[in-house]
N, C-alpha and C positions, 0 to 999 in steps of 0.2 A: 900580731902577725896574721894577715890576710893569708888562706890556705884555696889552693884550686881545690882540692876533692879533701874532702873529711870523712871516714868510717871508723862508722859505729861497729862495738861486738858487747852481747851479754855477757860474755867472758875472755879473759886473754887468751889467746889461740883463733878465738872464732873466724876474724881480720885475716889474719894469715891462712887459715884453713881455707875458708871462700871466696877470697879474691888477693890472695900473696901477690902473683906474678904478676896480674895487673897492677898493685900497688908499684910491684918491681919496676914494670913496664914505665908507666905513667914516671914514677920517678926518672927516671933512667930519659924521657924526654924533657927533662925541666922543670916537672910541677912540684908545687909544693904541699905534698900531702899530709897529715894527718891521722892517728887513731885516739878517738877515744872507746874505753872498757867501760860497760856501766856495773859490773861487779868485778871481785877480786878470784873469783872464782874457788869462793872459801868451802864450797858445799863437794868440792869434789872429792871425786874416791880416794885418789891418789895427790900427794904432794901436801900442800898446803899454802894457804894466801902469800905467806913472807916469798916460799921458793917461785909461785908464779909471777911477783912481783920480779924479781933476779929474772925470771925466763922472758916475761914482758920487753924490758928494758933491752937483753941482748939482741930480742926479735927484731926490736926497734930500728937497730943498730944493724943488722943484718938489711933489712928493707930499706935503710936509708931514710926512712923520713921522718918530718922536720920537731913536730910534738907527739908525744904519747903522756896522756891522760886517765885517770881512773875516778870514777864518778862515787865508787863504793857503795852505789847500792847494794842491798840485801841481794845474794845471792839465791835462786829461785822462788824468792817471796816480794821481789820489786813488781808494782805492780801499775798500768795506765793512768795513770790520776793525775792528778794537777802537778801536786807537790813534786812528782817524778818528771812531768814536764816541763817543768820550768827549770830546774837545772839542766836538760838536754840542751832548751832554750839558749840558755846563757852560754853553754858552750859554741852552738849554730852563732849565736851571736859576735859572739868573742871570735872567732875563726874564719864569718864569714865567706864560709864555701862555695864555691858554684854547684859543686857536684858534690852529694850525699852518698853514701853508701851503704845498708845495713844490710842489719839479719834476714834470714831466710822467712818467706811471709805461712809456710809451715814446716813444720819438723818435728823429730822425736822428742827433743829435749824442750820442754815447756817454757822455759828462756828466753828461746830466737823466735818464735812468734810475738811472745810478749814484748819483747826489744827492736822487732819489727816496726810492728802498729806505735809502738811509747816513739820511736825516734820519727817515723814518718806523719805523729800527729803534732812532733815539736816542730819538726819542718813545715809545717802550715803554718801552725799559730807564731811560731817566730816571726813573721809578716805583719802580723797584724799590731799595727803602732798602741792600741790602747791597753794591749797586754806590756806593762811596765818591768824591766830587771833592773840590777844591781849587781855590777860586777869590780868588788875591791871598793868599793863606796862609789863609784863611776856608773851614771846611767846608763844604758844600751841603746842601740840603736837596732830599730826592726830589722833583719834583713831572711830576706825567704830563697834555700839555693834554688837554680834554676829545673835539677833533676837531682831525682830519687831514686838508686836504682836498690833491688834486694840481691845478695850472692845469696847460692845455693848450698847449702850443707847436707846434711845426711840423705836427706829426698832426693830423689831423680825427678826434680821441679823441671817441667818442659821450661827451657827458659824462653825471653821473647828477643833476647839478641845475646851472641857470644864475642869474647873477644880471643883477638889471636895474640897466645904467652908466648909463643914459639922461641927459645931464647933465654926465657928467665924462667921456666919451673924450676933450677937448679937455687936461685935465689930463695923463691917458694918453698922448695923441700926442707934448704937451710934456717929460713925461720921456723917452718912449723917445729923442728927435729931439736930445736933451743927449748923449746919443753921438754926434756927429756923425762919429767918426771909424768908425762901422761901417756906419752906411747908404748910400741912395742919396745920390751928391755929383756931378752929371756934371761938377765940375770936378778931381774927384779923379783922379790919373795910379795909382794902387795899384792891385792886383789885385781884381779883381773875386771875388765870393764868393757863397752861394746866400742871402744876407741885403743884397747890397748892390743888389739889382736896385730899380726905381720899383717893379713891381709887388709886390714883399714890403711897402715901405714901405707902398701903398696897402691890402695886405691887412688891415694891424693896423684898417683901419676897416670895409672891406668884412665881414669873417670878424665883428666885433662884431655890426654891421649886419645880418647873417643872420642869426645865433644871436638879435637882437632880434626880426625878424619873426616866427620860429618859434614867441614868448611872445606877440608881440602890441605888442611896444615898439619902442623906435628903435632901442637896443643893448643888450647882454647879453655878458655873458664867461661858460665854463661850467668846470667843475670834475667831476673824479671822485673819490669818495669811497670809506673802505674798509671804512665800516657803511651800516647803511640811515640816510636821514635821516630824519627824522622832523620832523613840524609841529601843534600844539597843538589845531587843527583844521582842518576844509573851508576854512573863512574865509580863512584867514592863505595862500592860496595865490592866485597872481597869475594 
């Protein structure tokens, strides 16, 4: 299955957290999206691997789109190397995206840089024809998408363009809220964490909600990119 946009997340949730409503969006005009998890998100405070698998799959299904994938890397110990690139590879491969989408290029959690640079350095070398894969005993073919963009997670990352969700954060709030085992719960007795407070839960709308006033809309998600973007003209800009 050829996919218009493919996103990446070091963990399930992170997709949804940083760019949900655009996935929503984007779906919601026709494309065929994509997430892959490059861990199960086994090191967390709260829940455990099996329940985020369950939480994954429903988010899935919430956002609509077409595959959702887990790479099972080591949870806060996967690291930029070959070995970690070449199965990003095979997946760029196998999906054949125009449009890439990862993690945040810094942040608190040591993960989404790391899952940053691993996916934006498989997005290269997936181009390159003499780097060889294997997919199911089937050889691959190069393919390099056209754009890279990074969503923004816990950082207030100036980004270098926003999009307008205006419409779909209710999409958004519904998958991220399919974890229930990582946010706010005040009936929950587990430890508490710097994502399980109300006030993070209510940010995912507030932090929209600015970044839309700033264009002129209700909501917006923003994104950094790692060329200039470019627009066909004056016009096509909001």
């Amino acid at each position: 299955m050829k996919l218009d946009i493919l996103a990446f997340g070091a963990h399930p949730d992170d997709v949804e957290l940083g760019c949900g409503a655009t996935i929503a969006k984007e779906v919601s005009l026709g494309k065929k999206v994509g997430i892959i998890d490059l861990t199960r998100g086994e090191l967390g405070t709260r829940g455990s691997a099996e329940l985020r698998d369950v939480e994954a799959a429903n988010a899935a299904k919430i956002l609509g789109v077409s595959i959702r994938e887990n790479l099972q890397f080591s949870d806060g110990f996967f690291i930029n190397n070959r070995e970690h690139q070449i199965e990003v590879i095979k997946m760029i491969r196998k999906y054949k995206p125009e449009v890439v989408l990862c993690n945040a290029i810094d942040d608190r959690h040591i993960d989404h840089p790391k899952g940053s640079s691993l996916v934006s350095d498989a997005c290269f070398l997936s181009g390159l024809m003499k780097i060889e894969t294997k997919l199911d005993g089937e050889k691959q073919e190069k393919w390099r998408p056209k754009q890279v963009y990074h969503y923004i997670q816990w950082k207030n990352i100036e980004p270098n363009f926003v999009v307008n969700v205006t419409g779909f954060m209710d999409v958004k709030e519904k998958a991220v809220l399919a974890y229930s085992s990582q946010f706010y719960d005040p009936k929950s007795n587990e430890p508490e964490t710097p994502i399980t407070s109300k006030n993070f839960t209510e940010s995912i709308n507030y932090r929209a909600r600015d970044l839309g006033r700033l264009i002129g809309v209700d909501f917006a998600e923003g994104f950094t990119s790692e060329r200039y973007v470019a627009v066909e003209n004056l016009s096509k800009l909001i």
